[in-house]
C-alpha angles and dihedrals in degrees: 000000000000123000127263108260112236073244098061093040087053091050088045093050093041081046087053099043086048102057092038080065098040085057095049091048085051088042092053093043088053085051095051095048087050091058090041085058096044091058094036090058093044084057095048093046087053101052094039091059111089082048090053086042087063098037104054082046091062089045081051096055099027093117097038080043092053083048100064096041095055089045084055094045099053090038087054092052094059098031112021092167094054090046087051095049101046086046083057097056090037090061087043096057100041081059103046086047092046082052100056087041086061086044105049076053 
């Protein structure tokens, strides 16, 4: 077996530095994404909370929610036009509501 050259121990030690660098460039990279992904979860959970607010409100009153449909739904089938009218006032009053907030603001 014949001996390494000093020319083939200097290729194998500038292989060897190179690599180690190549590895600390892709380490540094990886870092960087990680952070990347960090903020970019903290942006989306904070434009997706007001989404997530009503959401876990509607989860809160599901049942009571299912109750008064079914109330309305059985109250519709023996007097559409009450149902239609107290639909009507309903929507009237969400709105009017929705308005003096807007305008307390």
């Amino acid at each position: 077996m014949p001996k390494p050259s000093a020319n083939t121990a200097a290729r194998i030690s500038t292989d060897k530095a190179s690599l180690a660098e190549r590895k600390a460039q892709l380490e540094t990279r990886i870092e960087q994404q990680r952070i990347d992904v960090l903020v970019n979860a903290e942006h989306w959970r904070q434009a997706t909370h007001g989404i997530d607010a009503l959401y876990h409100a509607v989860m809160r009153w599901k049942a009571p929610l299912y109750g008064a449909a079914g109330l309305i739904a059985w109250r519709s089938l023996r007097r559409p036009k009450g149902v239609r009218r107290l639909a009507g006032r309903a929507l009237g009053l969400a709105l009017t509501a929705r308005r003096l907030r807007r305008l307390v603001k």
